[in-house]
N, C-alpha and C positions, 0 to 999 in steps of 0.2 A: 744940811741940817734939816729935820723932819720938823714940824710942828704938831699941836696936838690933832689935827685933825687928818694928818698924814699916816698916823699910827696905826700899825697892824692889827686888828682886833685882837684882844684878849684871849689867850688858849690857855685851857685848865679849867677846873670846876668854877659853879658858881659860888661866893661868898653868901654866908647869913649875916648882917649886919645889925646893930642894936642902935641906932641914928638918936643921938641926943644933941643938947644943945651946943653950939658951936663944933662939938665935936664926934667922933660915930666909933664906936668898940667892935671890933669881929668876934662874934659870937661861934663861927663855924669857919676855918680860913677856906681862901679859894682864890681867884684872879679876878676877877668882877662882880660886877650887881649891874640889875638890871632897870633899866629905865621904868618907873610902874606907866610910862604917857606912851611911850613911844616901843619898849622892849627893845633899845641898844641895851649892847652890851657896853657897861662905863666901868673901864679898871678904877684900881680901888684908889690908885693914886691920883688920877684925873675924879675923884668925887669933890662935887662943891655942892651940890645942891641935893637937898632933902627935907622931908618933912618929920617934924618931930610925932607930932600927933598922930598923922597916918602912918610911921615905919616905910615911908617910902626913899627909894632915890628917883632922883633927875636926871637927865642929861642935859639939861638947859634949863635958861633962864623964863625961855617960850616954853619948855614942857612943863614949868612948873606950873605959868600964866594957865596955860591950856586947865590943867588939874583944878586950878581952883576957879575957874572957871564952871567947869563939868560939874564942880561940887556944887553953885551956887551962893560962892563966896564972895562977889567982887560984882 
């Protein structure tokens, strides 16, 4: 059995996403989005983390840190 971080990277286009709260709409379908900290590629089913404000995804809990960090948030 694979875990999430065993998994083949995502083939196929990239998604447009519309990231609202709790939850995020496909605006353009595709197989991923991209990290805005780090540029992984994160399928659409492995998305947890995003920003409402910026329209961004995460890959993590650290890229998120990272981000608003950069911004001057924290």
């Amino acid at each position: 059995m694979m875990n999430i971080n065993e998994r083949l990277p995502p083939s196929g286009s990239e998604a447009l996403v519309d990231y609202g709260h709790g939850e995020f709409r496909v605006v353009r379908p595709g197989a991923f989005v991209r990290c805005a900290v780090t540029g992984a590629a994160i399928r659409l089913e492995d998305l947890r983390y995003w920003s409402v404000d910026w329209q961004e995804a995460y890959a993590s809990p650290e890229a998120v840190l990272l981000r608003v960090r950069r911004a001057g948030r924290s």
